[in-house]
C-alpha positions as CSV (number, residue, x, y, z in Angstrom):
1,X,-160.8,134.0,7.8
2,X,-160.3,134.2,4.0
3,X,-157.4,133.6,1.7
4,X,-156.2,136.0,-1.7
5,X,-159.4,134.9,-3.4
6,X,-161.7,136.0,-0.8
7,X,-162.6,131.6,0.2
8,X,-162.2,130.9,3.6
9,X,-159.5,129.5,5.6
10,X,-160.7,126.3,7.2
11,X,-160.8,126.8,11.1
12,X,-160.5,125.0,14.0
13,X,-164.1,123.4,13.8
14,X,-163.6,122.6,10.3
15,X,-160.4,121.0,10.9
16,X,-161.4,118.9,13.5
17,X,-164.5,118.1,11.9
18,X,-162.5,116.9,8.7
19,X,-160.3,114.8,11.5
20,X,-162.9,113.3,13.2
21,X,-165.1,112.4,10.0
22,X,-161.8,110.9,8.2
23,X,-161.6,108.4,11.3
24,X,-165.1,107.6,11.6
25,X,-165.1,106.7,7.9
26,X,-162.0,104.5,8.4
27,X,-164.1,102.8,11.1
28,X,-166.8,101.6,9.0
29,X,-167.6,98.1,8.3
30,X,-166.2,97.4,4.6
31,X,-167.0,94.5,2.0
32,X,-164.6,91.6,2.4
33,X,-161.0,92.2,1.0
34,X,-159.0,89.5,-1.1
35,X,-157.2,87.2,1.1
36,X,-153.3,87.0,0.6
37,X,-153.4,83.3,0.4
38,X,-155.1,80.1,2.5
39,X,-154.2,81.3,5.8
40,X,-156.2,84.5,6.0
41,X,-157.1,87.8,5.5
42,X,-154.4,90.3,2.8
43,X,-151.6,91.1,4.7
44,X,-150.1,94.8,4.7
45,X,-147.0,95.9,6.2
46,X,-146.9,99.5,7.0
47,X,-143.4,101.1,7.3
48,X,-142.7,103.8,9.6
49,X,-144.7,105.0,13.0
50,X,-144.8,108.6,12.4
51,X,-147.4,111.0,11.7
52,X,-148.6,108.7,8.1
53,X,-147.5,105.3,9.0
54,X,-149.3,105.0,12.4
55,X,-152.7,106.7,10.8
56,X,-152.5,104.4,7.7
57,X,-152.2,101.2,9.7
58,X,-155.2,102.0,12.3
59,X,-157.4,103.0,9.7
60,X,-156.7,99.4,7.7
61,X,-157.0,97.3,11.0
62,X,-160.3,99.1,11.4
63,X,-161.5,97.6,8.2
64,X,-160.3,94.2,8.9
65,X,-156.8,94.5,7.2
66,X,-154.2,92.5,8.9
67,X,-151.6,94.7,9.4
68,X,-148.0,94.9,10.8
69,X,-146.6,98.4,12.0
70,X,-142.4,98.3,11.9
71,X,-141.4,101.1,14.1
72,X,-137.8,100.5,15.8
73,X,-138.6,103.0,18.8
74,X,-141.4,102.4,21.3
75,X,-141.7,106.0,21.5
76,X,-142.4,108.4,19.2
77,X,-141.7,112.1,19.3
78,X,-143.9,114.6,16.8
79,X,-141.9,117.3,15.1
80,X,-144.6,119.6,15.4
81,X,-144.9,122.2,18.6
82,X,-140.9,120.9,19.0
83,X,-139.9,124.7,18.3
84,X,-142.1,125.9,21.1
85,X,-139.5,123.0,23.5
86,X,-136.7,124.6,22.0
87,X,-137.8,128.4,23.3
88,X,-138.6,126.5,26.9
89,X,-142.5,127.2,26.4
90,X,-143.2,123.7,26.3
91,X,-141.6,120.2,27.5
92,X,-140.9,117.4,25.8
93,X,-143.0,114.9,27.6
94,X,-145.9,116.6,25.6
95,X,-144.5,115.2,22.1
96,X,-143.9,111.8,23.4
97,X,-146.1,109.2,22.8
98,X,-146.2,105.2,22.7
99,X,-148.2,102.3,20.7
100,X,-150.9,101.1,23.3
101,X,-153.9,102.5,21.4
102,X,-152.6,101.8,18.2
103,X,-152.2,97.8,19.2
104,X,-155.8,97.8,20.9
105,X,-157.3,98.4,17.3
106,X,-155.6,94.9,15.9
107,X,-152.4,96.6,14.5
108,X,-149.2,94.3,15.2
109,X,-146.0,96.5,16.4
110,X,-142.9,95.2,15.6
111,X,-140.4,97.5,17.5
112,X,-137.6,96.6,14.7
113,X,-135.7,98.4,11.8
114,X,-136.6,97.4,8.3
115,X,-133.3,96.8,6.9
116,X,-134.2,95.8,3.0
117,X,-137.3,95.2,1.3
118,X,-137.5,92.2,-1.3
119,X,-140.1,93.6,-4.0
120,X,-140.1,90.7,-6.1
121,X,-141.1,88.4,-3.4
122,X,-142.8,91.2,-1.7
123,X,-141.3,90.9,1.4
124,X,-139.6,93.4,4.4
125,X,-136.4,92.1,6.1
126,X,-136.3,93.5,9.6
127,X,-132.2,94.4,11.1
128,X,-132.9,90.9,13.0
129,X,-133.1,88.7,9.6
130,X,-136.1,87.6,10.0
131,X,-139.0,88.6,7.7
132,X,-142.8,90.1,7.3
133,X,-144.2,89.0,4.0
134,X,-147.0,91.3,2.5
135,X,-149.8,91.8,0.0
136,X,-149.3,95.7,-0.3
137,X,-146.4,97.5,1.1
138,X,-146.9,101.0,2.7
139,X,-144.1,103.1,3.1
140,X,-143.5,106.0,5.7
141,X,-140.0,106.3,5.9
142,X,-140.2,110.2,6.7
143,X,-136.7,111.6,6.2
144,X,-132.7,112.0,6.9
145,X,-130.4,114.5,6.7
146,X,-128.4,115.0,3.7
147,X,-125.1,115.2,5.2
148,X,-123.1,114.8,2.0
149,X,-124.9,118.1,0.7
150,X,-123.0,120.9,2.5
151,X,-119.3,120.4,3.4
152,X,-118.2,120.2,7.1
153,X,-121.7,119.4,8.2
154,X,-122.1,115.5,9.4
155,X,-123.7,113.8,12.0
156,X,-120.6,114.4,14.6
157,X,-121.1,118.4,13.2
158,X,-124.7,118.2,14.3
159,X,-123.5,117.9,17.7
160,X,-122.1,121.3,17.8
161,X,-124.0,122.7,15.3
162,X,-127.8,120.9,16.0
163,X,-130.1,120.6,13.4
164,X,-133.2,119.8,15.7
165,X,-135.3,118.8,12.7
166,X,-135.8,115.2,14.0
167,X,-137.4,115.9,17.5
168,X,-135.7,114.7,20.1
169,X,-132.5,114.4,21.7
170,X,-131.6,117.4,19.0
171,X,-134.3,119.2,20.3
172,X,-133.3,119.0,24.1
173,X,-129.7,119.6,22.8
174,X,-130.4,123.0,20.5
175,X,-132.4,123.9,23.8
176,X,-129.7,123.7,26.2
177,X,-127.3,125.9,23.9
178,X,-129.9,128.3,23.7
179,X,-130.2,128.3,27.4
180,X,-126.2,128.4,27.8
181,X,-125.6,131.3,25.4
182,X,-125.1,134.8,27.1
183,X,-126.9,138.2,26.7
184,X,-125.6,139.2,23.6
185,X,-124.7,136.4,21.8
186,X,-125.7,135.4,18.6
187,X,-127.7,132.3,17.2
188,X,-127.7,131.7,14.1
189,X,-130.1,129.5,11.6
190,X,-129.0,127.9,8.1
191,X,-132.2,127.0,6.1
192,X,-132.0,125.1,3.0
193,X,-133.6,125.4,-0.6
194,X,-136.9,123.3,-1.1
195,X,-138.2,120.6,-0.8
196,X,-137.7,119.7,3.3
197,X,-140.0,118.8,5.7
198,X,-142.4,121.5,7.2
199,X,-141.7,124.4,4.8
200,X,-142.6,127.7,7.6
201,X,-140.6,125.2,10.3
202,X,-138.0,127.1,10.3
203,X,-139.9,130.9,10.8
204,X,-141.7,129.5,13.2
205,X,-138.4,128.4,15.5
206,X,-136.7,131.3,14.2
207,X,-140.1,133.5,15.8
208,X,-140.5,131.8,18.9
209,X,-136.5,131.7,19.8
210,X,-137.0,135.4,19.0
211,X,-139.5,135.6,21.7
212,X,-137.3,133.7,24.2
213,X,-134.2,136.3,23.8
214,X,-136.7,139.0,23.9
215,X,-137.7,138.2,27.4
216,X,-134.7,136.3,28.3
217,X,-131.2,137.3,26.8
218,X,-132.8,141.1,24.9
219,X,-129.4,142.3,24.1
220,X,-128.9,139.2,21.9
221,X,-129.8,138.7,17.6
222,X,-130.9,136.4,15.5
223,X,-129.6,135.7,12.3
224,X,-131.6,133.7,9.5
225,X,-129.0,132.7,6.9
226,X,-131.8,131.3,3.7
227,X,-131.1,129.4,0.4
228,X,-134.2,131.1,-0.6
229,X,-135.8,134.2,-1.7
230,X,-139.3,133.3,-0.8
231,X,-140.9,131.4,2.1
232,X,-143.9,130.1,3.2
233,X,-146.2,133.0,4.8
234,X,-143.6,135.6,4.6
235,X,-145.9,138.3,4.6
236,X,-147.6,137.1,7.7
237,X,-144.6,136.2,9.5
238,X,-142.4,139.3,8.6
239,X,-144.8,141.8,9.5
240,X,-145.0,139.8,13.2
241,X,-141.2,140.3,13.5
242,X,-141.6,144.0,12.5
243,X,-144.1,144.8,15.2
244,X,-142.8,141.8,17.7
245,X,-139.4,141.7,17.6
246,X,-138.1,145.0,16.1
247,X,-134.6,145.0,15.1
248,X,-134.0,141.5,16.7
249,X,-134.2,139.1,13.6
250,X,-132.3,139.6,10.3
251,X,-133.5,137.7,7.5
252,X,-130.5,137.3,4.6
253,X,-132.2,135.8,1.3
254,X,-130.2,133.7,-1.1
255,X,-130.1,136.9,-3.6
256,X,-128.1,138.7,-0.6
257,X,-125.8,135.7,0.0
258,X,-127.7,134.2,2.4
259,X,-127.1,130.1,0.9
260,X,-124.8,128.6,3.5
261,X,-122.1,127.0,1.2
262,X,-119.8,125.4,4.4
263,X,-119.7,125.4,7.9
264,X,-116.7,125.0,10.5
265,X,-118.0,123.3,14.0
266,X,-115.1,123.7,16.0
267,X,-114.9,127.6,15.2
268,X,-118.9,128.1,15.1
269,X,-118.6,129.7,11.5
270,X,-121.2,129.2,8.8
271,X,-119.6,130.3,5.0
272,X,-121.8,131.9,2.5
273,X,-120.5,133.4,-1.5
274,X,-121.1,136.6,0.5
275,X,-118.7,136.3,3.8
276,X,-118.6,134.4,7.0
277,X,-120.9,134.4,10.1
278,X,-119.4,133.4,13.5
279,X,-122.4,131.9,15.5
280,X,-122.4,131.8,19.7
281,X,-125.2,129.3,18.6
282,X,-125.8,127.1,15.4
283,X,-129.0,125.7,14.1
284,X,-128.0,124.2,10.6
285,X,-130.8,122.6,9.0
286,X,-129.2,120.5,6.1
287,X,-130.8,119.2,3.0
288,X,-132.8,116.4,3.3
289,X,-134.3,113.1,1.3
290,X,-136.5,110.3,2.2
291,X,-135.4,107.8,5.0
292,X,-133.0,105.4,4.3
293,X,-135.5,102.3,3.8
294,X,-137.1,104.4,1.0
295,X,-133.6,104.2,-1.2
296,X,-132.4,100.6,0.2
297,X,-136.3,99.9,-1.0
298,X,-135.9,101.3,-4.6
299,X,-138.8,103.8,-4.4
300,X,-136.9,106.7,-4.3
301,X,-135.5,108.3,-7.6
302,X,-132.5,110.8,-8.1
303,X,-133.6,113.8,-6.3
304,X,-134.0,111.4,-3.0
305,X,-137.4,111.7,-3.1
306,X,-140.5,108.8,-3.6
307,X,-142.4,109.6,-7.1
308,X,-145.8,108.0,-6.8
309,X,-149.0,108.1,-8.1
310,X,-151.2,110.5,-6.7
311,X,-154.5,108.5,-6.7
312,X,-153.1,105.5,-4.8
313,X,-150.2,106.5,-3.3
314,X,-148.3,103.8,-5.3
315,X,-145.0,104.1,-6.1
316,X,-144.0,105.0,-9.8
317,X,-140.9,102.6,-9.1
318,X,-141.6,99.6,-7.5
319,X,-145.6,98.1,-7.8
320,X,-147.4,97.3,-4.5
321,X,-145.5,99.7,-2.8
322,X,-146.9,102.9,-1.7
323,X,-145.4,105.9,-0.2
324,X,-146.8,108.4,2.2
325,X,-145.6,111.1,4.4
326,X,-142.8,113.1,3.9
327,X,-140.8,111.2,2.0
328,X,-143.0,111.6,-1.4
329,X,-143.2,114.0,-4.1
330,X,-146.8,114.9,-3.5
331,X,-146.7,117.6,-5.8
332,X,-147.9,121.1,-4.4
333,X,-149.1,119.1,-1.3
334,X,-146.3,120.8,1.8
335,X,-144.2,117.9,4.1
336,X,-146.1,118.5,7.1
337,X,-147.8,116.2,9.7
338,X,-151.6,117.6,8.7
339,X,-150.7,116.5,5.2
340,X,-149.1,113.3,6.1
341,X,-152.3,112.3,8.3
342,X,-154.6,113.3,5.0
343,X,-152.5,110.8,2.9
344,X,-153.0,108.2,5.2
345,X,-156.3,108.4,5.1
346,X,-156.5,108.2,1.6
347,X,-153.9,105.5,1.2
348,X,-155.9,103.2,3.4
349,X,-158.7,103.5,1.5
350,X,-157.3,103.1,-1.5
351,X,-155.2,100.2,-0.3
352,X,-158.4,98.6,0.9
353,X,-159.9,98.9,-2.7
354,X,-156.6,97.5,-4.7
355,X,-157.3,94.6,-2.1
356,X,-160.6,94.2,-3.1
357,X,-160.0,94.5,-7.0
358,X,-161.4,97.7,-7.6
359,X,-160.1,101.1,-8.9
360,X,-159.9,103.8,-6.3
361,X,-161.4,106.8,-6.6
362,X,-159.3,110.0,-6.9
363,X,-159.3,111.5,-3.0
364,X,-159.0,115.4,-2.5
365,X,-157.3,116.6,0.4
366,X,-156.9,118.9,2.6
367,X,-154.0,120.7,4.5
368,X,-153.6,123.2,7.2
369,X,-150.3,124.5,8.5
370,X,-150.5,126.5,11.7
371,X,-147.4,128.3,13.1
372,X,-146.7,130.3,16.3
373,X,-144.8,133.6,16.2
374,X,-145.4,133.8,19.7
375,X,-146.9,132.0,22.3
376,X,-150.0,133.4,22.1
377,X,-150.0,134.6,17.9
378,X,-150.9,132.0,15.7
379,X,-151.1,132.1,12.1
380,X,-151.7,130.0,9.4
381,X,-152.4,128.5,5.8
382,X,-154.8,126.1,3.9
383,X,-155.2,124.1,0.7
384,X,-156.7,122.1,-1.2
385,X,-155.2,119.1,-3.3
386,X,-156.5,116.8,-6.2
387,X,-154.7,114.5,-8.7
388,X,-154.2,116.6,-11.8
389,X,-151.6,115.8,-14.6
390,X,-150.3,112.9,-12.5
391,X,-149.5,115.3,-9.4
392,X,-151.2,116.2,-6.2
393,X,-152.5,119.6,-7.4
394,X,-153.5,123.2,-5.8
395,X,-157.2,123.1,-6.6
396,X,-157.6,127.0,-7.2
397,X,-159.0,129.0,-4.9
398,X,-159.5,126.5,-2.4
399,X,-156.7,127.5,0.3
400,X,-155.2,131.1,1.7
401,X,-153.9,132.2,4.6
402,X,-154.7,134.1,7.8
403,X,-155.5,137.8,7.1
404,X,-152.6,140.0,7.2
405,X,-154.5,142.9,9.1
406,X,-156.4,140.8,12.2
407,X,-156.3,141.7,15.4
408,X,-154.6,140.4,18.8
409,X,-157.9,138.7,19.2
410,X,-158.1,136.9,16.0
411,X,-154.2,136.0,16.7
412,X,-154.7,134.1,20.0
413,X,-157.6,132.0,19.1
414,X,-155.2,130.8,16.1
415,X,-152.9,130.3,18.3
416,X,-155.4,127.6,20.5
417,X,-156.3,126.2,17.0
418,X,-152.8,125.4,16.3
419,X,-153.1,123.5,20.3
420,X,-156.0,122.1,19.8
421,X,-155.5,120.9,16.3
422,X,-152.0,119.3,17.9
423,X,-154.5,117.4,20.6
424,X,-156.8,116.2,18.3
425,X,-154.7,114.7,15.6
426,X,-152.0,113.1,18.3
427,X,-154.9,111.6,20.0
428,X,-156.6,110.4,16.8
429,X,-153.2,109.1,15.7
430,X,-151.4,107.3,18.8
431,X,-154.8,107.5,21.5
């Protein structure tokens, strides 16, 4: 598979190669680190038990780190593959997954909230009081919902009108409205502007919902309501719809009025400058800004977003502090879990150097964002990211995306890449 400048697109084998090399390098046997003080070895905390937290904080215990995970829930439930629950491909169960691996390989879970974080005394305050002191901080905080950024839309409003972009109980709940709707209805999705997590996120629900009224409700439409004029794989995914789902999704950019400027939940009607849309069914996803711990903590700035440096992860805020995951401005590097797992990896290491007194070296990484348009039609991007004018930069010519003419053959086995790279990287993460 190659991209616009004729370089291949990393496939499955290369993923998982990169995957499996990135944790047998975190497993290596390291030079001792400076101790936080008499009692023993430096002391991180790490944040946040998603996708970047959990990686980061197995990848330090493996090199003899001691390191406390703060995760309030025992359970954690992945984002990604969460569109294919919604369209009843897939069940939940299969996004689900606990702590027992990670605690095997010397990480300390505290199943509480991190309520404040005392920089100058470098400590985090957990919603109980008491308190985790720390050499290095790494942050995770992934995100929340901006529901001050479009009026009627709150956290009672996401009740009628589910955003689903936290998987979960929204996830379940946008999938039994979908399920409830009759033949003929109309579902409707509000996307916002960047930055959000998982840029092609919302084509890929909006494909794969397609799919399910297709073969389940076919007098039904779908309308995709967009703050923006462009989107991630466009190309690829539009000319799917074309030949997949002909006449059944309508895509309204922001240049034909397609920025949702107000919605009314008890009526089902999303506003736009351009008129009103009365939805059977309403997936508003909202603007969104780092998790709440990331602003109580001080790394965040104005936009609501973690500036950091892009060699060590550390914030550009607060020192000792590093951010990873969603919640930082990682330049041209995309929110996704691929990405978030790569930053781990290079936070740990660099983490582990700071604690030694040496200067990291500048990491390249790599990301790859699949997406299904139907169950069985993957498709997909790459790139290729290095620290260049004090931002995680495209290194040109280094990424590109699935060939726009490829067969139904060449569709299906992205589609098992985009399973088997899920597999590999949840088992690598919480196994």
């Amino acid at each position: 598979m190659k991209g616009k400048t004729g370089r291949p697109v990393p496939g499955r084998r290369t993923v998982l190669r990169t995957l499996a090399l990135g944790a047998a390098a975190a497993a290596l046997a390291r030079p001792a680190l400076a101790r936080g003080g008499p009692a023993g070895p430096a002391r991180v905390v790490v944040v946040g038990g998603g996708f970047a937290g959990t990686a980061c904080a197995r990848a330090l215990a493996r090199s003899g780190v001691a390191v406390t995970l703060v995760e309030p829930s025992p359970v954690f439930t992945a984002c990604p593959f969460s569109n294919a629950v919604i369209a009843g491909l897939r069940g939940i169960e299969g996004q689900r997954f606990g702590y027992d691996g990670v605690r095997r390989d010397g990480v300390a879970v505290a199943y509480r909230a991190a309520s404040r974080v005392d920089a100058e005394n470098r400590r985090v305050i957990l919603d109980d009081g008491s308190a985790l002191e720390y050499d290095r901080l790494v942050m995770a905080p992934g995100i929340d919902m901006r529901f001050d950024a479009l009026p009627g839309y709150d956290a009672a409003a996401a009740e009628a009108m589910p955003h689903a972009w936290k998987a979960g109980e929204q996830t379940l709940l946008l999938r039994r409205k979908l399920e409830a709707m009759e033949d003929g209805g109309v579902f409707v999705m509000a996307v916002p502007a960047n930055p959000y997590r998982c840029p092609p996120g919302p084509y890929e629900r909006a494909s794969l919902i397609a799919h399910y009224l297709k073969t389940r409700k076919p007098r039904s439409k779908l309308l995709v309501l967009d703050a923006k004029d462009a989107f991630s794989k466009q190309r690829l995914f539009q000319a799917a719809w074309q030949a997949l789902y002909p006449g059944l999704i309508e895509w309204i950019p922001l240049s034909e009025g397609g920025k949702v400027t107000e919605v009314d939940p008890g009526t089902g009607t999303l506003v736009t400058e351009f008129g009103e849309h009365r939805a059977d069914v309403a997936n508003v996803i909202p603007p969104q800004r780092a998790g709440s711990i990331a602003i109580a903590a001080g790394v965040a700035d104005r936009t609501g977003w973690c500036p950091i440096d892009p060699v060590t992860f550390e914030s550009r805020l607060q020192p000792n502090i590093h951010v990873i995951g969603d919640a930082a401005i990682a330049g041209g590097m995309p929110k996704s879990a691929f990405a978030a797992n790569a930053q781990a990896k290079a936070c740990a290491a660099a983490v582990e150097t700071l604690l030694r007194g040496e200067a990291p070296a500048p990491p390249k990484l790599i990301n790859t964002c699949y997406s299904l348009v139907a169950p069985d039609y993957g498709i997909s991007v790459a790139g290729v990211y290095a620290p260049a004018k004090g931002l995680l930069a495209d290194v040109e010519g280094a990424g590109g995306v699935s060939p726009a003419e490829a067969p139904a053959s060449f569709r299906t086995r992205e589609a098992a890449h985009a399973q088997a790279w899920f597999d590999t990287v949840t088992a690598e993460t919480f196994g």
